[in-house]
TORPAZA-291459 format. One record per residue: residue in one letter; x negated, y negated, z of N, C-alpha, C in turn; residue number from 0. Coordinates in steps of 0.02 Angstrom, whole numbers, plus 32768, in hexadecimal, padded with zeros to 4 digits. Last residue first. Layout:
N
ATOM  res  n_c1  n_c2  n_c3  ca_c1  ca_c2  ca_c3  c_c1  c_c2  c_c3    n
ATOM    A     X     Y     Z      X      Y      Z     X     Y     Z  NUM
...
//
This chain:
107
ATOM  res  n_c1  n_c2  n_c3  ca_c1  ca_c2  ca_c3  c_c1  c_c2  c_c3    n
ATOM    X  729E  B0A8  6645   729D   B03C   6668  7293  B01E  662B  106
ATOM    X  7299  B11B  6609   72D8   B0F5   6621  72E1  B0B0  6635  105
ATOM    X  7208  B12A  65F9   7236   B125   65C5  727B  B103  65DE  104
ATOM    X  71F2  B161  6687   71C9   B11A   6652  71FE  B101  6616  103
ATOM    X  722F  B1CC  667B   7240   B19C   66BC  7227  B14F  6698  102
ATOM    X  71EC  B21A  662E   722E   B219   6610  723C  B1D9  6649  101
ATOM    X  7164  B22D  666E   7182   B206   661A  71A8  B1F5  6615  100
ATOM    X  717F  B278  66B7   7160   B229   66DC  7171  B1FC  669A   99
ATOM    X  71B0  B2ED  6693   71D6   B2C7   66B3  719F  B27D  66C5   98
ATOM    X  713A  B302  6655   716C   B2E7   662F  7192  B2D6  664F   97
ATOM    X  70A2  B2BC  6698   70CE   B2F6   668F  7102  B2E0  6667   96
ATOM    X  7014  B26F  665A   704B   B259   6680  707B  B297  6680   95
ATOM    X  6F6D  B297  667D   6F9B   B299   6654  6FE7  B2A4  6668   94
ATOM    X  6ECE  B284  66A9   6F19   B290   66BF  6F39  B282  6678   93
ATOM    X  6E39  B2E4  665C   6E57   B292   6666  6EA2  B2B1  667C   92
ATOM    X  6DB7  B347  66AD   6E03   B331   667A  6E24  B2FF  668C   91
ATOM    X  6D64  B382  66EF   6D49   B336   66DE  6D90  B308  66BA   90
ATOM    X  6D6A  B3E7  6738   6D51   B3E3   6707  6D49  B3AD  66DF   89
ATOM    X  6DCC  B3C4  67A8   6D75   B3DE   67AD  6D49  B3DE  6769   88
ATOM    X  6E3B  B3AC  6764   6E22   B374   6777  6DCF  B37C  677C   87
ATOM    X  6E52  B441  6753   6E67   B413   6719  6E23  B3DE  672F   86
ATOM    X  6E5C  B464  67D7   6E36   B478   67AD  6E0F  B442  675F   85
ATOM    X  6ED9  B41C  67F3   6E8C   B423   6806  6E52  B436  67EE   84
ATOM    X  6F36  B45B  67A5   6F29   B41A   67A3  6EE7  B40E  67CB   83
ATOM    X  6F26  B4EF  67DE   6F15   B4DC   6788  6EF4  B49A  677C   82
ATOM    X  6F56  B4E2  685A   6F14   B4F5   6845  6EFC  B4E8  6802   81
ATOM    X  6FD1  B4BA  683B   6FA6   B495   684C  6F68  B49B  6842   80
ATOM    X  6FF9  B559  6807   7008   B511   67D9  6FD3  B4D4  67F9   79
ATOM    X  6FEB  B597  6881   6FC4   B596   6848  6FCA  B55F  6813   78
ATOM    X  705C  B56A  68C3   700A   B54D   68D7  6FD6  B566  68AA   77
ATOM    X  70BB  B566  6880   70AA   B527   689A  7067  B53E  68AB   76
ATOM    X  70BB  B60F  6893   70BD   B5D9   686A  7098  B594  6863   75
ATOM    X  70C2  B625  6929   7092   B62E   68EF  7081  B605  68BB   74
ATOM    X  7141  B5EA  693D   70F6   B5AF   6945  70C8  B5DF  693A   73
ATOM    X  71CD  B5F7  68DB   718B   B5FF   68F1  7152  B5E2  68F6   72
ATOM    X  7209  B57E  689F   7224   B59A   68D6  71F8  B5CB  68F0   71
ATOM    X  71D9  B4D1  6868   71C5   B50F   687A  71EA  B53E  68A9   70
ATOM    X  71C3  B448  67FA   71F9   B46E   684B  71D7  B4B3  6845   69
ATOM    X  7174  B3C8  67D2   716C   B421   67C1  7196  B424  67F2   68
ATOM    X  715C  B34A  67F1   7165   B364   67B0  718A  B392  67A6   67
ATOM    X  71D4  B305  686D   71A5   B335   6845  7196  B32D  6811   66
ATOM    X  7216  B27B  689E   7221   B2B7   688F  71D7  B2C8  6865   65
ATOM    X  71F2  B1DC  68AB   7218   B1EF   686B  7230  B23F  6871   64
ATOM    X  71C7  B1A6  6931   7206   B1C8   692B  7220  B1D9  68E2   63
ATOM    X  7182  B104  68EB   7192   B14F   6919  71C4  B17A  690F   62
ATOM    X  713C  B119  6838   7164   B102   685E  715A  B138  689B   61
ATOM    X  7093  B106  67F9   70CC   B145   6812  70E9  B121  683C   60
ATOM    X  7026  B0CF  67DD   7073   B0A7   67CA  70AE  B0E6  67C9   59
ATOM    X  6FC8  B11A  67F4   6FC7   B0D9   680F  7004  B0B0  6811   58
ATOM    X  700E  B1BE  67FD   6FD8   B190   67DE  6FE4  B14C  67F1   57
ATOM    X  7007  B272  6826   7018   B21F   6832  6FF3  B1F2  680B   56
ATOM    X  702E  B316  67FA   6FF6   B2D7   67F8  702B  B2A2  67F7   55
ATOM    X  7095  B371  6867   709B   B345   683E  7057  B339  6843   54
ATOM    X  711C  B3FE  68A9   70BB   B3ED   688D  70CA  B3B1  684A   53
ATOM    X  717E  B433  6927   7164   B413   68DD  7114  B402  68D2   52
ATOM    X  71C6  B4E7  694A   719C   B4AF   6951  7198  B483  6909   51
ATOM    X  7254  B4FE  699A   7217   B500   6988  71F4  B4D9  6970   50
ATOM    X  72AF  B4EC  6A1A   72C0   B4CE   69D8  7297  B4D9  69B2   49
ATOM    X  727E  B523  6A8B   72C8   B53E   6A78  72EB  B52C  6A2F   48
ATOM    X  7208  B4EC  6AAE   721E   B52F   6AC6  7264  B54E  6A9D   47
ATOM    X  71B2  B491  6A3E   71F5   B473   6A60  7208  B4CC  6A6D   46
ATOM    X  7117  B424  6A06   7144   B479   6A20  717C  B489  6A47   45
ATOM    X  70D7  B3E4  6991   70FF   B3DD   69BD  712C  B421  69C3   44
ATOM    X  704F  B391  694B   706A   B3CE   694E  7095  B3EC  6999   43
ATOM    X  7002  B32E  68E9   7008   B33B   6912  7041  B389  691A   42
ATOM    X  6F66  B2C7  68B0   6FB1   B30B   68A2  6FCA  B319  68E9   41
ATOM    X  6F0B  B25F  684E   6F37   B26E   6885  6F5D  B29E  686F   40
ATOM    X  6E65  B24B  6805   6EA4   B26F   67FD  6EC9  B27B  683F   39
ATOM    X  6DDD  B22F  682C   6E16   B1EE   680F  6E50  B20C  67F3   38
ATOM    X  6DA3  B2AF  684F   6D96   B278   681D  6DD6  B254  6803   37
ATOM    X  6E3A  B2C4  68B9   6DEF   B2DB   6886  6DEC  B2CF  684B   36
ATOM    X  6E9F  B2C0  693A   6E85   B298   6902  6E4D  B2A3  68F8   35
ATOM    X  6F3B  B2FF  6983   6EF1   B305   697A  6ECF  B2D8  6933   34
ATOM    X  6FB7  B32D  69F7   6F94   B2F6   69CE  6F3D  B30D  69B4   33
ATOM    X  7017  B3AB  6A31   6FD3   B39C   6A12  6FD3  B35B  69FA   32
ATOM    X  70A3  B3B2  6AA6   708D   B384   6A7A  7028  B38A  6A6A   31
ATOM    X  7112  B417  6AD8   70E2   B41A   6AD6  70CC  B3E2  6A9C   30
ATOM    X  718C  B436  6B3F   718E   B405   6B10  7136  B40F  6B26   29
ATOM    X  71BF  B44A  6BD4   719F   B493   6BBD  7189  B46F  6B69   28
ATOM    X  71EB  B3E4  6C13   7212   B400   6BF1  720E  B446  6BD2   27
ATOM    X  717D  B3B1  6C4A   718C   B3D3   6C6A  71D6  B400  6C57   26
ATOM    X  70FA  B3A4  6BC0   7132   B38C   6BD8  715A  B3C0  6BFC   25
ATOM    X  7056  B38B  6B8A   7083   B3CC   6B97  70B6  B399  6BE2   24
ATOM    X  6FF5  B340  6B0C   702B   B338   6B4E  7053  B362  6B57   23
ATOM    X  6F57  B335  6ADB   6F80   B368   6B06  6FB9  B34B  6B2F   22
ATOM    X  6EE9  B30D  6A5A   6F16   B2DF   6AA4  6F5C  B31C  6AAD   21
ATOM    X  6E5A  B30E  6A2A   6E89   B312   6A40  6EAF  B2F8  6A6D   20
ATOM    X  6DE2  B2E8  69A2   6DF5   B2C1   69E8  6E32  B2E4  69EC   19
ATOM    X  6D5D  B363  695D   6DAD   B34E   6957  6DCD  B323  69B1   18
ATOM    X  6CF9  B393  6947   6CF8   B347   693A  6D46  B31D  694B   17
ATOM    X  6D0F  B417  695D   6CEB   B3F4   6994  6CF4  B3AA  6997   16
ATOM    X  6D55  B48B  6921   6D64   B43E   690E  6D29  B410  6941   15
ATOM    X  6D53  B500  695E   6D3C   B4FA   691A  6D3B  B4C2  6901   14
ATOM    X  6D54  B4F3  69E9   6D1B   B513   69DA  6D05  B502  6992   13
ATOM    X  6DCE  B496  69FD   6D87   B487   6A2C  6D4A  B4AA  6A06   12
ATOM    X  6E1F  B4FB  69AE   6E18   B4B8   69B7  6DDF  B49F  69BB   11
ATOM    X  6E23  B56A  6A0D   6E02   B562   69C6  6DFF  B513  69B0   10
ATOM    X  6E5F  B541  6A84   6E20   B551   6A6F  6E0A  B547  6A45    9
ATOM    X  6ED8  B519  6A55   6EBD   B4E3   6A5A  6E4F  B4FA  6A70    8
ATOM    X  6F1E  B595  6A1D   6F14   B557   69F6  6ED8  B52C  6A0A    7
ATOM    X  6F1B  B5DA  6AA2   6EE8   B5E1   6A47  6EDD  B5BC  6A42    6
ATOM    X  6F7E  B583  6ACF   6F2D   B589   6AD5  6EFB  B59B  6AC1    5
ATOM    X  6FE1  B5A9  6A68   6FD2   B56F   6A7B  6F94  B550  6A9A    4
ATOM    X  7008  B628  6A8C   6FEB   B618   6A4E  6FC0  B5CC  6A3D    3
ATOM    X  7033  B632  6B1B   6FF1   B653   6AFF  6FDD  B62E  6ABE    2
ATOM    X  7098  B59F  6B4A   707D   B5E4   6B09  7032  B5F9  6B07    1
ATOM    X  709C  B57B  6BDF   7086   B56A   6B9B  707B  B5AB  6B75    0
//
């Protein structure tokens, strides 16, 4: 697992406390965060060779739609998450991304 990745999940634990996680690390080397604070889902997916995605979910998130955000640095990606966390710590209402818009728009 990436060094960066256990950061991650330290800080996690230390600056989010309220935050429920769910860790699935796949023998693919496929790294899956789930996490939900204050009634905000995101998640954040780490693929060794494809990099990474970072999405908020919401109740009527299809499966398998794909990302919001792609990322080819998981610097990246994991600051971007950190944002959305943040975001949530502070009490901020979700707000749908544009790809979740543009997907709404098509049905």
């Amino acid at each position: 697992m990436p060094t960066e990745l256990q950061v991650l999940l330290s800080e996690i634990t230390r600056d989010f406390p309220a935050a429920r996680i769910e860790w699935d690390p796949f023998p693919s080397g496929v790294r899956v965060l789930s996490l939900e604070l204050n009634g905000r889902m995101f998640e954040l997916e780490y693929h060794p060779t494809r990099g990474t995605g970072v999405s908020e979910n919401f109740q009527d998130t299809p499966p398998f739609i794909g990302h919001d955000e792609a990322f080819d640095s998981l610097d990246e990606a994991i600051s971007r998450f950190k944002e959305l966390l943040s975001s949530a710590k502070r009490g901020e209402k979700a707000s749908r991304s544009a790809a979740m818009i543009l997907q709404d728009k098509k049905r």
